[in-house]
GUKESE-600466 format. One line per field, with one value per atom (N, C-alpha, C): atom name; x, y, z. Coordinates in Angstrom, 1 decimal. Layout:
! GUKESE-600466
at: (CA / ...)
u: (X / ...)
v: (Y / ...)
w: (Z / ...)
! end
This chain:
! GUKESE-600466
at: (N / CA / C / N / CA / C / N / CA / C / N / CA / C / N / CA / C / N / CA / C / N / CA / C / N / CA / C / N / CA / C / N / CA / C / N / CA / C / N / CA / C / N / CA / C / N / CA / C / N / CA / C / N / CA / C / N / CA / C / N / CA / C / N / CA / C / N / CA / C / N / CA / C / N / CA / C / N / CA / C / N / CA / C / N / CA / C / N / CA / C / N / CA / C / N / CA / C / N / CA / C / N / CA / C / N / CA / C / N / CA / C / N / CA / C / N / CA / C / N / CA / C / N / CA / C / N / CA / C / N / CA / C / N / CA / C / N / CA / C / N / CA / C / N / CA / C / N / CA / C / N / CA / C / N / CA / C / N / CA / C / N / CA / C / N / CA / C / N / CA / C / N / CA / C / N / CA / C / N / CA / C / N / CA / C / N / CA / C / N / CA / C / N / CA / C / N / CA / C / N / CA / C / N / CA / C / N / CA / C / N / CA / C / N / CA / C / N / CA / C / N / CA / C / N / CA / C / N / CA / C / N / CA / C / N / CA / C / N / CA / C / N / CA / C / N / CA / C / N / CA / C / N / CA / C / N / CA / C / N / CA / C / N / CA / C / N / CA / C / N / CA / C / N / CA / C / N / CA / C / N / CA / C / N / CA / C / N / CA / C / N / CA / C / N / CA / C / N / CA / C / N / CA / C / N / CA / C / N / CA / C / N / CA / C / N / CA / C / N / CA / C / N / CA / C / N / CA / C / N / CA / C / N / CA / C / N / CA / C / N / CA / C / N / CA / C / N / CA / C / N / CA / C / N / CA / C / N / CA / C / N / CA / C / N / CA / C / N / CA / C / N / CA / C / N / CA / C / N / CA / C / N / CA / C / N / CA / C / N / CA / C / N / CA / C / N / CA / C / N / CA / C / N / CA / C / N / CA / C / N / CA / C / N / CA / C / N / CA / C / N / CA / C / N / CA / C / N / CA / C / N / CA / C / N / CA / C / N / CA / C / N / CA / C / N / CA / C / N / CA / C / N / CA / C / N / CA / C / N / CA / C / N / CA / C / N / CA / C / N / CA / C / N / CA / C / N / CA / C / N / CA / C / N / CA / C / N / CA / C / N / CA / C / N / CA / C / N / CA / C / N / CA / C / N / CA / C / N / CA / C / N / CA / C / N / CA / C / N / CA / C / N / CA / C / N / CA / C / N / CA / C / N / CA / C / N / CA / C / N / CA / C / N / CA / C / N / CA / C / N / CA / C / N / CA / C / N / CA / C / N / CA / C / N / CA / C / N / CA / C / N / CA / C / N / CA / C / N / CA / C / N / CA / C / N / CA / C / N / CA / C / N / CA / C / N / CA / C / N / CA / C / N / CA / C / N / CA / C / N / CA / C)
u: (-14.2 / -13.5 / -12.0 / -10.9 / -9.9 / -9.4 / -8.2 / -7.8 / -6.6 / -6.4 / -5.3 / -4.3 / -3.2 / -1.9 / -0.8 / 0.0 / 1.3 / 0.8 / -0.5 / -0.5 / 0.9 / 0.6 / 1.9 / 1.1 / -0.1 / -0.6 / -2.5 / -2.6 / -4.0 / -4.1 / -3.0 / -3.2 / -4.1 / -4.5 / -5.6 / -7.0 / -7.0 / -8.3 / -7.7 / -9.2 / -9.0 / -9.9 / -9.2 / -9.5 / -9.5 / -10.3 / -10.3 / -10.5 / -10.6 / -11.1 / -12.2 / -13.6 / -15.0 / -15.2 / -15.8 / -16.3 / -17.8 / -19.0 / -20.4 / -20.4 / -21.2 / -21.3 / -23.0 / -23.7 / -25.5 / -25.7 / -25.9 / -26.1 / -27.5 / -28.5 / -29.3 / -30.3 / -29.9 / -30.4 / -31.6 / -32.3 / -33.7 / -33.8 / -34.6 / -35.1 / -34.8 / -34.7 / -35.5 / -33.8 / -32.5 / -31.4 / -30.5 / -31.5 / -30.6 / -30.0 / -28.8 / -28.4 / -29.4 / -29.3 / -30.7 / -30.1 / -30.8 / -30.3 / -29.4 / -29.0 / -28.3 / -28.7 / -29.1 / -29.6 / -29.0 / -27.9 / -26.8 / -25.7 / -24.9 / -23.8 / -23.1 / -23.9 / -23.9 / -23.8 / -24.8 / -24.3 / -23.1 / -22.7 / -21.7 / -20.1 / -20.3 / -19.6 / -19.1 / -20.4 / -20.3 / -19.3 / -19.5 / -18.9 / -17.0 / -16.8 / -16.0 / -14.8 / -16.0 / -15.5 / -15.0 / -15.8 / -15.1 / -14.0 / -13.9 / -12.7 / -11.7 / -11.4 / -10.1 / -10.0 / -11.2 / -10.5 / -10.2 / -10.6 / -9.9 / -8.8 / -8.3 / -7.1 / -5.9 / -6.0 / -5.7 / -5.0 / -5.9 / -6.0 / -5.0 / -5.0 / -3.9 / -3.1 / -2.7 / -1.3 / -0.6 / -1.1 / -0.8 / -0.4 / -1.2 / -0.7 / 0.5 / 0.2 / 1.8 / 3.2 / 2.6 / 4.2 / 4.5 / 3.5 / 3.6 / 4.5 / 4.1 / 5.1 / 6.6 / 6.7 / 7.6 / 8.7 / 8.1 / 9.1 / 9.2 / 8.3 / 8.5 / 9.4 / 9.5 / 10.6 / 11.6 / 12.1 / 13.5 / 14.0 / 13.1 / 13.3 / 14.3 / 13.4 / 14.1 / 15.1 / 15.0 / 16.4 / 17.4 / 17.0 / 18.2 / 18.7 / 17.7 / 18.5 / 19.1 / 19.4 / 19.5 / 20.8 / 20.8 / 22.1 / 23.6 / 24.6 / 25.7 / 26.1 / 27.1 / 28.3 / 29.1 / 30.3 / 31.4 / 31.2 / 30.7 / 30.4 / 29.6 / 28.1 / 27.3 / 26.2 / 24.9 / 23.6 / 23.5 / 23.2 / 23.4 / 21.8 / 21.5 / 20.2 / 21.0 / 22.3 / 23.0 / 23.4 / 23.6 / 24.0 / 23.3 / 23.8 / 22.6 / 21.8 / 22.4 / 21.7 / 20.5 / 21.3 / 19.9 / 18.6 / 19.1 / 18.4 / 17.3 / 17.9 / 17.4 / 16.4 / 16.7 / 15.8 / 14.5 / 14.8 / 13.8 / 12.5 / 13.7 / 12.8 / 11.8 / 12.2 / 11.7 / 10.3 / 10.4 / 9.4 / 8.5 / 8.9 / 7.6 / 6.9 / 8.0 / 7.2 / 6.3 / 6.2 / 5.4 / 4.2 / 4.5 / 3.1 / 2.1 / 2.7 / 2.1 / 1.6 / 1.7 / 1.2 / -0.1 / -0.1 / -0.9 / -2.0 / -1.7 / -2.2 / -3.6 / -2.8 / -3.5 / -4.4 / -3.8 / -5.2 / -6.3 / -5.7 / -6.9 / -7.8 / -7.3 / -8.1 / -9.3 / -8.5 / -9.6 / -10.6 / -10.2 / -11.4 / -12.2 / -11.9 / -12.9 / -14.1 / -13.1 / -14.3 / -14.7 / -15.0 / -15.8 / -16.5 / -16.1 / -17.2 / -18.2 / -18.0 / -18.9 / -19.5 / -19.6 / -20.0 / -21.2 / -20.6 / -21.4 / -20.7 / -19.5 / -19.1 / -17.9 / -17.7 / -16.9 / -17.2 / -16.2 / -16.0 / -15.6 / -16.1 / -15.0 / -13.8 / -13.3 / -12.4 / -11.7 / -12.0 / -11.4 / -10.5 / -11.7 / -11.2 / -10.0 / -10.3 / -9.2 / -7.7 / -8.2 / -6.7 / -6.1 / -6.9 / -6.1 / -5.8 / -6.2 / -5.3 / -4.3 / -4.4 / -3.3 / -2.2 / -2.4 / -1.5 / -0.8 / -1.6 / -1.4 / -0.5 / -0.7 / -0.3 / 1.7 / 1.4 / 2.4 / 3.3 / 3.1 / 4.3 / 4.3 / 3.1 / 3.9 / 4.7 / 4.5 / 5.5 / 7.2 / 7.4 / 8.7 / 8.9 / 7.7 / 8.2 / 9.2 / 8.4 / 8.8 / 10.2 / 9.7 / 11.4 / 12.6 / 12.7 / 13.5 / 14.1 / 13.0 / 13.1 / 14.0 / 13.6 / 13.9 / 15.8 / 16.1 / 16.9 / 17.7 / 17.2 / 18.1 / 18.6 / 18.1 / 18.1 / 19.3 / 19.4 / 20.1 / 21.5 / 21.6 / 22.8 / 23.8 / 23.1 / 23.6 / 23.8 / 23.8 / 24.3 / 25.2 / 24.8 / 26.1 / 27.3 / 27.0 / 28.2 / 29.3 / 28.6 / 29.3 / 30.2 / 29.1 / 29.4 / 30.8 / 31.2 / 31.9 / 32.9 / 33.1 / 34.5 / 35.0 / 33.9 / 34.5 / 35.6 / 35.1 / 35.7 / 36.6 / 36.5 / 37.9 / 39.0 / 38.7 / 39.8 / 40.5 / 39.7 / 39.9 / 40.8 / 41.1 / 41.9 / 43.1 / 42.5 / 43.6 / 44.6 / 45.6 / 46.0 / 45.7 / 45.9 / 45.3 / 46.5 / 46.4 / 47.5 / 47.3 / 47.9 / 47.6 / 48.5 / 47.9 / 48.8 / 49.0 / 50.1 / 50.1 / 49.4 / 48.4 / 47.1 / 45.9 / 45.7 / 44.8 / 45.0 / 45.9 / 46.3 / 45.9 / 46.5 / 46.5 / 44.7 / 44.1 / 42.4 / 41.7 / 42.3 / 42.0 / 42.1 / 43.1 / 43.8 / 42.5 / 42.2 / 41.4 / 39.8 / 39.1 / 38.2 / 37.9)
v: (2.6 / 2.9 / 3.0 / 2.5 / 2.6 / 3.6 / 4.1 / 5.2 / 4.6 / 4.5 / 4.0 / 5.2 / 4.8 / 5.3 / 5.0 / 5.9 / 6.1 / 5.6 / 6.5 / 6.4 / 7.4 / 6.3 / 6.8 / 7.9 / 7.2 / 8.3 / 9.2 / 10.2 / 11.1 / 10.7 / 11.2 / 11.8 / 12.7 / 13.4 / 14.1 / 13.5 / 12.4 / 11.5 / 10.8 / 10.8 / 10.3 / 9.1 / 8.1 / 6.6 / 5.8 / 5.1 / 3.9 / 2.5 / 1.6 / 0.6 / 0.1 / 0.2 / 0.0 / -0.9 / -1.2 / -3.1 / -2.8 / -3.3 / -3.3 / -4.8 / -5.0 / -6.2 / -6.4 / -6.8 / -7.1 / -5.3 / -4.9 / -3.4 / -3.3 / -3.0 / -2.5 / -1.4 / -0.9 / 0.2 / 0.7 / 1.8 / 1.7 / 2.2 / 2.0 / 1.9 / 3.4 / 4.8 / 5.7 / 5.8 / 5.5 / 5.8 / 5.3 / 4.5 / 3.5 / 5.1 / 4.4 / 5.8 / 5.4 / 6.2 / 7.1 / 6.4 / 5.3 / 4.9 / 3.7 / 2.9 / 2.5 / 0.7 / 0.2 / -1.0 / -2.7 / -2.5 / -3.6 / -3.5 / -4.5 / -4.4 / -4.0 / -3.8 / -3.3 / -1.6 / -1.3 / 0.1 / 0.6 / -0.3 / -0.2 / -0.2 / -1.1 / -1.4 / -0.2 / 0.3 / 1.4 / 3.2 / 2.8 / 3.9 / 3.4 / 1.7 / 1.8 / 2.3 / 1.9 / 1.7 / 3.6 / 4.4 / 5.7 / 5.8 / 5.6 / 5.8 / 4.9 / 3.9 / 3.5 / 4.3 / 5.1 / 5.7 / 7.3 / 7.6 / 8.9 / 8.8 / 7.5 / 7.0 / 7.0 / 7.0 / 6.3 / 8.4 / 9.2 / 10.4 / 10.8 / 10.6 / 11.0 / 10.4 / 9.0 / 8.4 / 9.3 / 10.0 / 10.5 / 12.0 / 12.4 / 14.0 / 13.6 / 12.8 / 12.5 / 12.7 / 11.7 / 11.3 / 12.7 / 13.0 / 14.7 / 15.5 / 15.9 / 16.5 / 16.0 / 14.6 / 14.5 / 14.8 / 14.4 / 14.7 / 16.1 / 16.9 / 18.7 / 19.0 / 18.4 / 18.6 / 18.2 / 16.8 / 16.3 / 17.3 / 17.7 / 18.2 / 19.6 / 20.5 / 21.7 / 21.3 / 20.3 / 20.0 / 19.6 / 18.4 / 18.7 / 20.1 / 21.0 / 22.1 / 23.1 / 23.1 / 23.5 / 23.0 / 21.7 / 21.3 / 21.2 / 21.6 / 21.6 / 20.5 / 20.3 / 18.8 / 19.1 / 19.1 / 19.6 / 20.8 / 21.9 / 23.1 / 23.4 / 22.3 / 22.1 / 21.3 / 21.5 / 21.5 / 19.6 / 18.6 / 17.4 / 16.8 / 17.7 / 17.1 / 17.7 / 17.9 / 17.8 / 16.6 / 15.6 / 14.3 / 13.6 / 12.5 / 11.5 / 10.7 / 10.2 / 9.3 / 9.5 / 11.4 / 11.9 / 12.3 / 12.6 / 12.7 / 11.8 / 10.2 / 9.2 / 8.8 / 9.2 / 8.8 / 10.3 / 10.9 / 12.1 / 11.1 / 10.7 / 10.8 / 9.5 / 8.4 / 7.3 / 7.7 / 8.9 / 9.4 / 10.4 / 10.6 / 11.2 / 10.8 / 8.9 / 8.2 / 7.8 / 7.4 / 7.0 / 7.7 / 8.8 / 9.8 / 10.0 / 10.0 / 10.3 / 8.9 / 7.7 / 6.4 / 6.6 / 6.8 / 7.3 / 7.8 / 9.0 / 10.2 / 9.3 / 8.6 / 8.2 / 7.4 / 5.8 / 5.4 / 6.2 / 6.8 / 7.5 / 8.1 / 9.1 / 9.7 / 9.0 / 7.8 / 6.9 / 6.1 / 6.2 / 5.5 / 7.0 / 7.6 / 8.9 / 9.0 / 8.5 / 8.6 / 7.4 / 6.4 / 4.9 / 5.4 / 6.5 / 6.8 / 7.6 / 8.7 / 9.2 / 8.5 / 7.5 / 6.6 / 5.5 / 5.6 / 4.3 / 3.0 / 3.0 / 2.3 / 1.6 / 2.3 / 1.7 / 0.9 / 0.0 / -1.5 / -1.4 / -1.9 / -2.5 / -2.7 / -3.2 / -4.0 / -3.2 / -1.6 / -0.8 / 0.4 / 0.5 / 1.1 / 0.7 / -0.6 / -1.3 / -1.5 / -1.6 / -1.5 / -0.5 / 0.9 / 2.0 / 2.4 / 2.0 / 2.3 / 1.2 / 0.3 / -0.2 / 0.2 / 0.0 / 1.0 / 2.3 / 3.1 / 4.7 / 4.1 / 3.6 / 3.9 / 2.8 / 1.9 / 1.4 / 2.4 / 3.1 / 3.8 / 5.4 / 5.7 / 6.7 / 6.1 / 5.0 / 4.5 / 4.7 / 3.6 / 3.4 / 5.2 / 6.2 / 7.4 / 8.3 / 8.0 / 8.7 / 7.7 / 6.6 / 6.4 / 6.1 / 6.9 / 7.2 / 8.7 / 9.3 / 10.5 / 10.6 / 10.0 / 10.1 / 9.4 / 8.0 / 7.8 / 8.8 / 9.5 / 10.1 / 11.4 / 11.9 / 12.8 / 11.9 / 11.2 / 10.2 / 10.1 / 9.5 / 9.2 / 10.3 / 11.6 / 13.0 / 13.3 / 13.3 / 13.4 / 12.7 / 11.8 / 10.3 / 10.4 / 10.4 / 10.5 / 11.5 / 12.9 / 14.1 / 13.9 / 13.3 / 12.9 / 12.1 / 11.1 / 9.5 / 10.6 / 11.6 / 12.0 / 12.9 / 14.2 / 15.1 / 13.6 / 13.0 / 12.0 / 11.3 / 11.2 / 10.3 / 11.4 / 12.6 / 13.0 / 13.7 / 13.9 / 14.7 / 13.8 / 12.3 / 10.8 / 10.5 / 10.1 / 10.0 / 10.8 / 11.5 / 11.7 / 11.3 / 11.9 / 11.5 / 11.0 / 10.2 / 9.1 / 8.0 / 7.8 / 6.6 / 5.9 / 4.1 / 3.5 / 3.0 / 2.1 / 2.0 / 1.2 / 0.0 / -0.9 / 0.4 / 1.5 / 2.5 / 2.9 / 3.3 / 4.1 / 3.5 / 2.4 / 1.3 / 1.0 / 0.6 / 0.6 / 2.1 / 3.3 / 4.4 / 4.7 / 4.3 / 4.3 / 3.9 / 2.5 / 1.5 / 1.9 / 2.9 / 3.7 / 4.4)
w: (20.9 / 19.7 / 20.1 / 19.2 / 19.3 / 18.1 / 18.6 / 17.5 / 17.1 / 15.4 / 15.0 / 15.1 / 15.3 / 16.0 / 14.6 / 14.5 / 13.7 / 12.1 / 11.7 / 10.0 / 9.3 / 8.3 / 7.2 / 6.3 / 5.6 / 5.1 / 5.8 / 5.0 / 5.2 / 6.7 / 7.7 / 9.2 / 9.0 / 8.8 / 8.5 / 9.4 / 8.7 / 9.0 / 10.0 / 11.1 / 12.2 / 11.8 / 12.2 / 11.7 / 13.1 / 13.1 / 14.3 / 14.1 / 15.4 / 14.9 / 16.2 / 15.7 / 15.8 / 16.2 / 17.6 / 18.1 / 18.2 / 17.8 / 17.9 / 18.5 / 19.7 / 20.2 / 20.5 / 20.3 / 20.7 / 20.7 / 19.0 / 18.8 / 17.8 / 18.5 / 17.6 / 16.9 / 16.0 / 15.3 / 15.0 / 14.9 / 15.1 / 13.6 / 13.0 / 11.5 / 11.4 / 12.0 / 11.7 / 11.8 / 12.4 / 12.2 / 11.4 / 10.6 / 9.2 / 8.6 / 7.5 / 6.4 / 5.4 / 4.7 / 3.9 / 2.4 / 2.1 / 0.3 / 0.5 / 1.8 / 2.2 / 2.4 / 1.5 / 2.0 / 2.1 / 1.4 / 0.5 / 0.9 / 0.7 / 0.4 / -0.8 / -2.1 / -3.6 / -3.3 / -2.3 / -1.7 / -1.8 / -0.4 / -0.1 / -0.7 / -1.8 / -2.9 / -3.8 / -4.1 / -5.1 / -4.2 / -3.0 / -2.4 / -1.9 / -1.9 / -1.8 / -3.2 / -4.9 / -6.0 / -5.9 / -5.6 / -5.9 / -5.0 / -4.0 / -2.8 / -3.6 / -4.3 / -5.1 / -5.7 / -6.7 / -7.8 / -7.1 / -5.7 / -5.3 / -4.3 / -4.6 / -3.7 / -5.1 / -6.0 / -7.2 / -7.4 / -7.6 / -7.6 / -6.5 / -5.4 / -4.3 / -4.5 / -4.8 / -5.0 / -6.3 / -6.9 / -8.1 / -7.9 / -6.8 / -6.6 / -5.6 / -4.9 / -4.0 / -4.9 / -6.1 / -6.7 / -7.6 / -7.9 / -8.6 / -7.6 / -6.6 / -5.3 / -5.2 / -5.0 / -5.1 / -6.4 / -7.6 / -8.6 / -8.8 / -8.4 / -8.5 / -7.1 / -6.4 / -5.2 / -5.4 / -6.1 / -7.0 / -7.8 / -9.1 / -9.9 / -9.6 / -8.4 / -8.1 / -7.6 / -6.5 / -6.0 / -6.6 / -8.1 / -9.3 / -9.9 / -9.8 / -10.8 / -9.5 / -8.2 / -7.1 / -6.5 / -6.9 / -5.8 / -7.0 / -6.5 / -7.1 / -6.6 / -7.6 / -7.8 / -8.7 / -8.8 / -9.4 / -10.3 / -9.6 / -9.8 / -11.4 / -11.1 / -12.1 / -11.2 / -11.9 / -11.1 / -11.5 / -10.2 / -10.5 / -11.1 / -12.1 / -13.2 / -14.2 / -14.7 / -15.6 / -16.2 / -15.0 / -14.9 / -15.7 / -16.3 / -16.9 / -16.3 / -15.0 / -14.1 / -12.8 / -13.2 / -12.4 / -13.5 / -15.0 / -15.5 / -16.2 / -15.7 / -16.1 / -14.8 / -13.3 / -12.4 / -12.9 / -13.2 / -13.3 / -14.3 / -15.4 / -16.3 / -16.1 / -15.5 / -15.1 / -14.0 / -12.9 / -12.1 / -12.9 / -13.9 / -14.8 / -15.4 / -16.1 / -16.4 / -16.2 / -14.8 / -13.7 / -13.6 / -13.3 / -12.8 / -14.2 / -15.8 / -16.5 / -16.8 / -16.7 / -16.9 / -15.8 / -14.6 / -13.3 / -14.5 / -15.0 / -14.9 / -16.1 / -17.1 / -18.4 / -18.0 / -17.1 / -16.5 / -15.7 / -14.6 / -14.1 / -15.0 / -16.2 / -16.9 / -17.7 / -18.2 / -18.8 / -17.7 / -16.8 / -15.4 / -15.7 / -15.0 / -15.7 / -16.7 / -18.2 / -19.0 / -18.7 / -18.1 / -17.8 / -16.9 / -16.0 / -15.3 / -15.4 / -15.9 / -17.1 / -18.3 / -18.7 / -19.3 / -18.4 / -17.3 / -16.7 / -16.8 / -17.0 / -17.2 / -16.5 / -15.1 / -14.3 / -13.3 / -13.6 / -12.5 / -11.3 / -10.5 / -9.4 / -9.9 / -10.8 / -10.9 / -11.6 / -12.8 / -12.8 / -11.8 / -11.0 / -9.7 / -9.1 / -8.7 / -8.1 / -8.6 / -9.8 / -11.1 / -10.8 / -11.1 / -11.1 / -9.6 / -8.5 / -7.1 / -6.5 / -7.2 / -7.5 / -8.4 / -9.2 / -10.4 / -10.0 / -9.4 / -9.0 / -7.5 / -6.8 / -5.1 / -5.5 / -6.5 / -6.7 / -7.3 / -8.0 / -8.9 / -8.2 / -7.1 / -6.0 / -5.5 / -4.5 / -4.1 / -4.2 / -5.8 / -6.3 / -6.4 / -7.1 / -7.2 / -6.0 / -5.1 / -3.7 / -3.3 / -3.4 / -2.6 / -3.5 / -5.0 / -6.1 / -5.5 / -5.3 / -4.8 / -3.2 / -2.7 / -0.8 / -1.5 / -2.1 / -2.5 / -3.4 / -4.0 / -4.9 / -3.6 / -3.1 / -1.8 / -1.2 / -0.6 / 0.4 / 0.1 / -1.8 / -2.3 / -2.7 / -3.1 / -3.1 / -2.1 / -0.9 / 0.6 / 0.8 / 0.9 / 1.4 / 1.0 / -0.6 / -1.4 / -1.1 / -1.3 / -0.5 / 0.5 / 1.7 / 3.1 / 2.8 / 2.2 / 2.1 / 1.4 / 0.3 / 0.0 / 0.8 / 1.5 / 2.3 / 3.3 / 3.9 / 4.8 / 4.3 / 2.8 / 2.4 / 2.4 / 1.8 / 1.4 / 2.7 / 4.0 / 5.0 / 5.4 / 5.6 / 6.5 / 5.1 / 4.0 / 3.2 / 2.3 / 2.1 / 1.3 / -0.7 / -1.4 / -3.0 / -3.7 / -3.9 / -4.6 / -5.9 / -6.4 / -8.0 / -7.6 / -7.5 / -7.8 / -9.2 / -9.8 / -11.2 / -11.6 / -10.5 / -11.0 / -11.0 / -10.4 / -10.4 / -12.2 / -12.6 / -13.3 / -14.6 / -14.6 / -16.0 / -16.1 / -14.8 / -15.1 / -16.0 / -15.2 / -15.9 / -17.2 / -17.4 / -18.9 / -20.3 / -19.5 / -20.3 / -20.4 / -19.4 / -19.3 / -20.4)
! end
């Protein structure tokens, strides 16, 4: 067994990768219910839809970590989710999670129904791991640019003196 090295996500789980070469099993060590690949199917179909479920608590974290950190961080002595552009990335990552939130719930009642697919499963961990994704690195970005930004004027204004020229001024004007 090899052990996979530098997971991004559920380090948790210790994962490898398994070589069986001339291996044979004695009947009394088979798994118990286990005879198919249709089996095997059906346990991969719940692992989408509880992958689907964690991409979804992921992006929930994240936007509850933005969120404080908008009402938390000052910028021109006012909290920067005052802003419209932070209030427009917020509102965009909640879009996200609550879109998450509606498919999953409806895979739910298909599953209580009897009535879920492979093919739903797969939808919604697609669906769900895509819009953690954009969610988190909206977040890690919004983090980044509120630093940088800071970082780039403390450093302008520290090297240049503040000055208008008259093509500065006339653009202003027209603002």
């Amino acid at each position: 067994m090899e052990k996979i090295e530098n997971k991004i996500a559920l380090k948790v789980v210790q994962n490898g990768h398994i070589t069986l070469k001339d291996v044979r099993i004695p009947e009394a060590n088979r798994l118990q219910g286990g005879s198919s690949f249709r089996d095997t199917a059906k346990v991969l179909k719940m692992t989408r839809y509880a992958v689907a479920w964690m991409a979804t608590g992921c992006a929930m974290g994240a936007y509850e970590t933005a969120l404080k950190y908008a009402q938390e961080r000052l910028q021109f002595g006012k909290p920067i989710g005052s802003f419209q552009l932070v209030q427009d990335l917020l509102a965009r990552m909640i879009a996200n999670i609550t879109a998450s939130q509606c498919l999953i719930v409806r895979q739910a009642q298909l599953h209580t129904e009897g009535k879920l697919t492979d093919a739903h499963a797969a939808l919604a961990k697609a669906f769900a791991t895509a819009k953690c994704r954009e969610t988190v690195a909206w977040a890690a970005s919004f983090w980044a640019a509120t630093a940088s930004s800071q970082t780039t004027r403390l450093r302008a204004f520290s090297r240049t003196p503040r000055r208008f020229t008259p093509t500065k001024a006339r653009i202003r004007s027209r603002i």
